[in-house]
Steps between C-alpha positions, in 0.01 A plus 500: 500500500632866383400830659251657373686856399261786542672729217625390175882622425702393179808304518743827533250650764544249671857435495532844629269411780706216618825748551266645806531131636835354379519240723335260700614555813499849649518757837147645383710849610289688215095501626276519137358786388196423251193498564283107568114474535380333836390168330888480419643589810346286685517211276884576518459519912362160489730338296819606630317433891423121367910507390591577873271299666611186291850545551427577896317131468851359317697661765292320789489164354863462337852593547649771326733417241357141523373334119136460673540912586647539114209314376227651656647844476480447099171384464350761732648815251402280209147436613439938547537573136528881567747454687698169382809724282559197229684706220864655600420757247736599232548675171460160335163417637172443320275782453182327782811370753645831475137646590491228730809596716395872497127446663635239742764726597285814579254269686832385712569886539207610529333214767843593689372885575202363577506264733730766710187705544338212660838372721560791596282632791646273818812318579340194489403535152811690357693209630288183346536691192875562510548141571318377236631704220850435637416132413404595128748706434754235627325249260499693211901596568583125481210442200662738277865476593564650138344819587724605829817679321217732313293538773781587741622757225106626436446584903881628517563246745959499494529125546749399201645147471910528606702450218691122423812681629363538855293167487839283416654680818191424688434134381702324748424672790087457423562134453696452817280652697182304342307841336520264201545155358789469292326404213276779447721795621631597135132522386390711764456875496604716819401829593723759702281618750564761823467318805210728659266334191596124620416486862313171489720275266807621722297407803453171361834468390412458104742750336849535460580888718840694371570874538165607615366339245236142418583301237158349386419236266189585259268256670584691841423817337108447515559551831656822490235643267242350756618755775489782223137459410416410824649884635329642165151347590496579885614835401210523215232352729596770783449774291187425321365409838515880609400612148158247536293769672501716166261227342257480801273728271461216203191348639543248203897334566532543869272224543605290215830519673373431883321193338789357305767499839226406716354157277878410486722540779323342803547428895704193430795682344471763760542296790797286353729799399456739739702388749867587450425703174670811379308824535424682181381894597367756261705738675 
């Protein structure tokens, strides 16, 4: 099944359309600026809140980073076909899939903004919605691997692999102190990163420290972007939080909104996480 497109746009259209969403993965730093209908928003609300909610249910059930969590994490984007991102979208794409990856993509961005109305209003909420899209966006870094140099170079993002020259002098030293098997460590990528980004892998002793300095392998690096959209979203959340009273006059979306955070995040999740959980303040 295809998305229904509500505009028709011709094959350069909408190759220039697709440049406003070059990749599948993103920050969502930009908030959209055209204008949507209610039936669309909140068939957009829905969709993305029926993303969430499955991969909270994945999350319960299986371990991350287990096949079972892999599997189920696939078929729950490819069952939401707003949503579900199939085409990597290049110059080389058929006309439809290229009109395909645009409308998916401004669903994704679109949903996103959306959805942050909704989270935003108490901690409770702000936080089930962090974690959840912290989930995605780690399973759409390791779904589209390809995508990570140009998406790290689209949000400006300075992590650069280190050249052969510094990964020959490294080799040795990584293998010795098991960062990496021997017979993968010439095929792996690592990223020069400051020390101050890499708190958690050099808590749990999983990168190689020189100089002030973490030496992390690409797979480790999802990790690292994690705690950057993570700091981006709390930050994002806080601040729409104190700018929510300007829409208590739209008598139609304040209570779409109320409705949407209420029929989804309920007492169950609130009494399991809020002991011990970080504090997220509009302040």
């Amino acid at each position: 099944m295809q998305v229904q497109t509500p505009w028709k746009i011709g094959e350069r259209e909408a190759f220039l359309k697709l440049q406003e969403y070059p990749h599948r993965v993103q920050l969502y730093r930009i908030p959209p600026v055209e204008t949507i209908d209610l039936e669309e928003f909140e068939k957009f609300a829905v969709e993305r809140l029926k993303l969430l909610k499955g991969i909270e249910t994945v999350g319960i059930k299986y371990k991350r980073g287990s096949e079972e969590y892999t599997k189920a994490m696939d078929k729950i984007q490819r069952d939401i076909d707003l949503l579900k991102l199939e085409f990597s979208g290049s110059d080389r794409m058929e006309e439809e899939k290229m009109k395909q990856a645009f409308f998916e993509r401004r669903a994704d961005h679109i949903s996103h903004f959306i959805l942050r109305l909704a989270y935003c209003r108490s901690e409770d909420q702000r936080r089930w919605f962090i974690n959840q899209e912290l989930d995605l966006f780690r399973y759409r870094l390791l779904e589209y691997q390809e995508e990570i140099p140009a998406f790290l170079s689209a949000e400006k993002l300075e992590y650069k692999p280190i050249s052969e020259e510094e990964k020959q002098r490294l080799l040795s030293t990584l293998v010795i102190k098991g960062l990496i098997k021997p017979d993968v460590s010439r095929e792996t990528d690592f990223f020069k990163v400051h020390f101050t980004e890499a708190f958690d892998l050099i808590r749990l002793r999983q990168v190689y420290l020189e100089k002030g300095f973490a030496y992390v392998p690409r797979d480790d690096l999802i990790s690292i972007l994690q705690g950057v959209y993570r700091a981006h979203l709390s930050q994002s959340l806080a601040v729409t939080a104190k700018a929510l009273p300007s829409l208590e006059e739209e008598d139609r979306l304040v209570p779409m909104l109320k409705s949407l955070s209420n029929q989804y995040l309920g007492d169950s999740f609130v009494g399991a996480q809020r002991k011990g959980a970080g504090k997220i303040s509009p302040e």
